[in-house]
C-alpha positions as CSV (number, residue, x, y, z in Angstrom):
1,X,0.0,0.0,0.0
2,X,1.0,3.9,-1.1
3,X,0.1,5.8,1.4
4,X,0.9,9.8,0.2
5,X,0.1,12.8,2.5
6,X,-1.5,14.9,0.0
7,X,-2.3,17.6,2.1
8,X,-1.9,19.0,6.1
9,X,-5.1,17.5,7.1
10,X,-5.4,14.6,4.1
11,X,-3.6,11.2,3.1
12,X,-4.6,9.0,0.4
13,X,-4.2,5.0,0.6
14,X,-4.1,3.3,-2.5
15,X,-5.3,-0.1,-0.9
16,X,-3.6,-3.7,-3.1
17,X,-5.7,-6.7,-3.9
18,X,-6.0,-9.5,-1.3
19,X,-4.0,-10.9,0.3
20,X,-2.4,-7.4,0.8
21,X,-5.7,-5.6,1.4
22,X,-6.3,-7.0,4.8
23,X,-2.4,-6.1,5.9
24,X,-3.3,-2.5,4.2
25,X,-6.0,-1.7,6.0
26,X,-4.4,-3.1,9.6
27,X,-1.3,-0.8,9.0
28,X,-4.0,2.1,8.6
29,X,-5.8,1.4,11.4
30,X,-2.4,1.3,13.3
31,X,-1.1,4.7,11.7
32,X,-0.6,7.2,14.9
33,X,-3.0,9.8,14.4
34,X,-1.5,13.5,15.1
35,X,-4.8,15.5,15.4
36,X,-8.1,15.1,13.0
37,X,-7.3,14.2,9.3
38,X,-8.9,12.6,6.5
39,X,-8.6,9.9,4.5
40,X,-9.0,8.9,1.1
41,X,-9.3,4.9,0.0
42,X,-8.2,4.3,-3.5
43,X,-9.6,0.9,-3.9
44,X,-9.1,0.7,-8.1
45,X,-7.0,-2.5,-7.6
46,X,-9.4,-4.0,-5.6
47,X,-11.3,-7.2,-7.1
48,X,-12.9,-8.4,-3.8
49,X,-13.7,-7.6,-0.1
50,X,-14.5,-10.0,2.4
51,X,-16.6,-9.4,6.1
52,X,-13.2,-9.2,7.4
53,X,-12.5,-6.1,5.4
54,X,-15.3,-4.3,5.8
55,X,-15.0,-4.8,9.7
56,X,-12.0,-3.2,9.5
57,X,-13.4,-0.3,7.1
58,X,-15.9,0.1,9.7
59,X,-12.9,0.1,12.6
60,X,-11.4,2.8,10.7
61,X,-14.3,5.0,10.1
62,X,-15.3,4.7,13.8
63,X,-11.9,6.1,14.7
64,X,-12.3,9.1,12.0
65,X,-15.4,9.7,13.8
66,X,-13.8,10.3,16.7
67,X,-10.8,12.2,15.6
68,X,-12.9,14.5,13.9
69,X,-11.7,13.0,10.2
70,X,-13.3,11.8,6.8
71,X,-12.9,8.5,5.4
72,X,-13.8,8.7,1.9
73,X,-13.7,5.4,-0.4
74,X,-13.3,5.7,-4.3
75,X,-13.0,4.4,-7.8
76,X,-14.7,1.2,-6.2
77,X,-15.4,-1.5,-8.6
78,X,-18.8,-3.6,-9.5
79,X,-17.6,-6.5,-7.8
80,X,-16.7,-4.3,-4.5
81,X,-19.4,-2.4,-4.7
82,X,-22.2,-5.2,-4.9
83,X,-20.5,-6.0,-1.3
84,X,-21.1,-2.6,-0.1
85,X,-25.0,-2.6,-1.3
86,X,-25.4,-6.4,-0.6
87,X,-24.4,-5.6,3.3
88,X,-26.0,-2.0,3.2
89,X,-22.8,-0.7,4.0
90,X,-23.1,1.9,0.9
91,X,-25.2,4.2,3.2
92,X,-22.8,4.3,6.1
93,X,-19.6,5.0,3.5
94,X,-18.9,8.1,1.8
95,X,-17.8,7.1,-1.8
96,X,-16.5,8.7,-5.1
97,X,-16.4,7.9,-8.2
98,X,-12.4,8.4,-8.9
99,X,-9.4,10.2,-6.8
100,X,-9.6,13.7,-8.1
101,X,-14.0,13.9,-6.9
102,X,-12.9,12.6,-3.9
103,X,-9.9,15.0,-2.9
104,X,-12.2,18.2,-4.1
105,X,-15.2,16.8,-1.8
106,X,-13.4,16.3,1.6
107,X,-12.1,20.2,0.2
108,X,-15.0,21.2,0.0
109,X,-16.4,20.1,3.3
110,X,-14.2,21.7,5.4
């Protein structure tokens, strides 16, 4: 996983395909945080999630939540996404369609 800090406030993860994803995401949730910040998923090389990757996702939104942060996820494929509506999970996300939406949005809202 890349993880860039694009901004002060924002980093961007661009997550890898299992079996790296689950390793991705625990080094994420293990990142100190230094003070609210936001974070952008990239999950373009994803082909597949699993329930143990989306309680994770849900371990790392909590903890946005309660640093004051964002956790956006984008350029999510079909596959991904039928996870995400299957589990209802697409209304507790924030989601974009590609890196550059995403990035201006999580702008925008603050």
């Amino acid at each position: 996983m890349a993880v860039e800090k694009w901004s002060d406030r924002v980093l961007v993860a661009r997550l890898a395909d299992d079996p790296q994803m689950t390793e991705d995401l625990l080094a994420l949730d293990e990142t100190p945080n230094h003070g609210p910040h936001d974070v952008v998923l990239d999950f373009s090389s994803v082909n597949y999630i699993n329930s143990s990757h989306l309680a994770r996702l849900l371990k790392l939104r909590k903890r946005m939540i309660a640093d004051d942060g964002r956790l956006m996820l984008c350029s999510v494929g079909t596959q991904v996404w039928g996870a995400f509506l299957t589990t209802g999970l697409d209304k507790v996300f924030q989601f974009s369609d590609d890196m550059a939406t995403a990035l201006a949005s999580i702008q925008l809202a603050r």
